[in-house]
C-alpha positions in Angstrom: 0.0 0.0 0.0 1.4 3.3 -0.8 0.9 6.0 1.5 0.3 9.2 0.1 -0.3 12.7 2.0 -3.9 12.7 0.3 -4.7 9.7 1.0 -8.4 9.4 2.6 -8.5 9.5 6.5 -10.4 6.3 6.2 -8.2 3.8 4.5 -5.5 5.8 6.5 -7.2 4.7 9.8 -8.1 1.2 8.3 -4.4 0.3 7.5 -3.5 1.3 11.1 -6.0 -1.4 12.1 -4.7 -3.9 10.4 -0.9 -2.4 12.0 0.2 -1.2 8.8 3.7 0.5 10.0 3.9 3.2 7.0 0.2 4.0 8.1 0.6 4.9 11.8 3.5 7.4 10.4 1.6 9.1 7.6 -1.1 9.5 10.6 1.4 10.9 12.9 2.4 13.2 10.1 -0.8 14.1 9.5 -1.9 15.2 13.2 1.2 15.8 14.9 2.4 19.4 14.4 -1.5 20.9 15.1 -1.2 18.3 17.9 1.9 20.0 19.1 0.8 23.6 19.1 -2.4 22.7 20.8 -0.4 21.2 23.7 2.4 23.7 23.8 -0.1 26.7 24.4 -1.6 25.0 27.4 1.9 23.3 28.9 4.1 26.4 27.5 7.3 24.2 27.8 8.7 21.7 24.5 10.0 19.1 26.4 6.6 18.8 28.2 4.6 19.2 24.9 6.8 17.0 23.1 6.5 14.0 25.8 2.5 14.4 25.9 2.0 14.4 22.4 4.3 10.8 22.6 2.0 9.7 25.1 -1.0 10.9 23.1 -0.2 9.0 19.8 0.8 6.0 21.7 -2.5 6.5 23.6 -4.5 7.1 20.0 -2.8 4.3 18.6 -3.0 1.4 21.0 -7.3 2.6 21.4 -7.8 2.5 17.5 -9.4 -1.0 17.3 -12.1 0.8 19.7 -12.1 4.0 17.9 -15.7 3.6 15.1 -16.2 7.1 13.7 -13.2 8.3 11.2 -14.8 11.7 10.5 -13.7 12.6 14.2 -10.8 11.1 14.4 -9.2 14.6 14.7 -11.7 15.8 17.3 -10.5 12.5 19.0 -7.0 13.3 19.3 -7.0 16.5 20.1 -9.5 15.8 22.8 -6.8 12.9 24.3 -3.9 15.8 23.9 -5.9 18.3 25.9 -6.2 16.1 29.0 -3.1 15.0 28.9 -1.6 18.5 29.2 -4.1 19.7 31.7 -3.1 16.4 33.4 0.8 17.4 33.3 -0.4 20.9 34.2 -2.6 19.3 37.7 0.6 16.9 38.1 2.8 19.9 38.2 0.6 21.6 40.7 0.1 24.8 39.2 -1.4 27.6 41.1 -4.7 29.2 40.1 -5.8 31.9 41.8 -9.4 31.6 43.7 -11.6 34.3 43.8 -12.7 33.6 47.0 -9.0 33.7 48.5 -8.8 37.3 46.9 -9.5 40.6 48.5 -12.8 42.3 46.7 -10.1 45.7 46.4 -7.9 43.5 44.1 -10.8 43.4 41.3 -10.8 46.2 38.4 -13.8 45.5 36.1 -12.4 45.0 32.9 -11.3 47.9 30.8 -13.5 48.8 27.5 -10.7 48.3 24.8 -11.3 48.8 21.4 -9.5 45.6 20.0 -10.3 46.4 16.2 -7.5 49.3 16.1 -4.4 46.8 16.6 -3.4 44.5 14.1 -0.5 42.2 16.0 1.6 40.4 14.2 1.1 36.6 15.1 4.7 36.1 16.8 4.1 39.4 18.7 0.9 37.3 20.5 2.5 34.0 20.5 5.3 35.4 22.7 2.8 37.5 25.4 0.9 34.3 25.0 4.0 32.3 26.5 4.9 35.1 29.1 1.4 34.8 30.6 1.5 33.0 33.8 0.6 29.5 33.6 -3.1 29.8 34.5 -3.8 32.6 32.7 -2.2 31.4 29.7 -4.1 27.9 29.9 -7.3 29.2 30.3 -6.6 32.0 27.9 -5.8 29.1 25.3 -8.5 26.6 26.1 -11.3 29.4 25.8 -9.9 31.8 23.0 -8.1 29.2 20.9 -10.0 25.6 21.5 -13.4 27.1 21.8 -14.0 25.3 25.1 -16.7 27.4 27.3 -16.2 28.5 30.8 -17.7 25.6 32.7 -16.3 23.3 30.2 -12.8 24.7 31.4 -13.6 24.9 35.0 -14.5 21.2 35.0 -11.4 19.9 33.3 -8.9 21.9 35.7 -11.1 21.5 38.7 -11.7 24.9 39.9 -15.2 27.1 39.9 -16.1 28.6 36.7 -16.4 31.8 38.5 -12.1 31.6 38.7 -12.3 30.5 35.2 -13.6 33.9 34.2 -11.6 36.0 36.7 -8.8 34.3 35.2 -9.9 35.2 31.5 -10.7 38.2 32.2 -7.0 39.4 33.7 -5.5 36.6 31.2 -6.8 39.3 28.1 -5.9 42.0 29.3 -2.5 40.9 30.8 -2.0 40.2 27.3 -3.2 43.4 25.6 -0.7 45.0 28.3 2.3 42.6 27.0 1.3 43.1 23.5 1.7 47.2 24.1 5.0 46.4 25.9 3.5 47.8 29.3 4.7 46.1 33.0 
């Protein structure tokens, strides 16, 4: 069988079944670097990213005999990646900031900014994206970038999803101030 980069996601999936070697490559080829920047924007380190999308794939791979609907195979995957870096992130012991452990004075209600009037270049964001702390930057990336909602988020990292939008909230605008180059 020769594996071609437009070969259909089904016979793709199919050969893996059968353990077609060449097959579970092209998949990996096929998934890997969206796989990648997915997990680096929530872990924020390459080593970590790197590791969970090995674990992932494996993970992906050994389940496939289990795995029925091909049109979400992508969905799938991505949705095995996730965990696995919010896992490494709860392993890791990150620290999110409660609401309830926060004095009320500390709040600012969030600024009206017109975001239409700044056109960022993309490695401008990426880099206040990484210099975002780690909570703010996971959240930021979950909600913004993976289109997860609030109490989606909130269940996943196992916090309230009133924290999930106090940290999204200070996540954007810490971020607006990085992209401006304030402190």
């Amino acid at each position: 069988m020769e594996l071609t980069a437009t070969q259909p996601l089904t016979a793709l999936l199919a050969a893996c079944k059968q353990g077609h070697a060449a097959s579970y490559q092209a998949l990996y080829n096929r998934y890997s670097k969206a796989m990648y920047n997915t997990c680096l924007r929530i872990v924020n380190h390459t080593a970590d990213a790197e590791d969970i999308i090995q674990e992932a794939f494996t993970d992906a791979f050994s389940s496939l005999d289990r795995f029925e609907c091909e049109a979400a195979f992508g969905s799938w995957l991505r949705r095995i990646v996730i965990n696995k870096a919010i896992n490494k992130i709860k392993r890791d012991k990150r620290r999110w900031l409660y609401i309830d452990d926060t004095p009320a004075i500390q709040f600012q209600e969030e600024e009206s900014i017109d975001e239409t009037e700044y056109a960022w270049k993309v490695d401008e964001i990426k880099r206040a994206i990484q210099a975002l702390p780690d909570g703010y930057r996971t959240i930021l990336c979950l909600h913004l970038l993976e289109n997860y909602k609030h109490h989606e988020i909130a269940v996943m990292l196992d916090i309230s999803a009133s924290t999930v939008r106090t940290q999204y909230i200070r996540a954007k605008s810490r971020l607006l101030q990085l992209i401006k180059g304030e402190k």
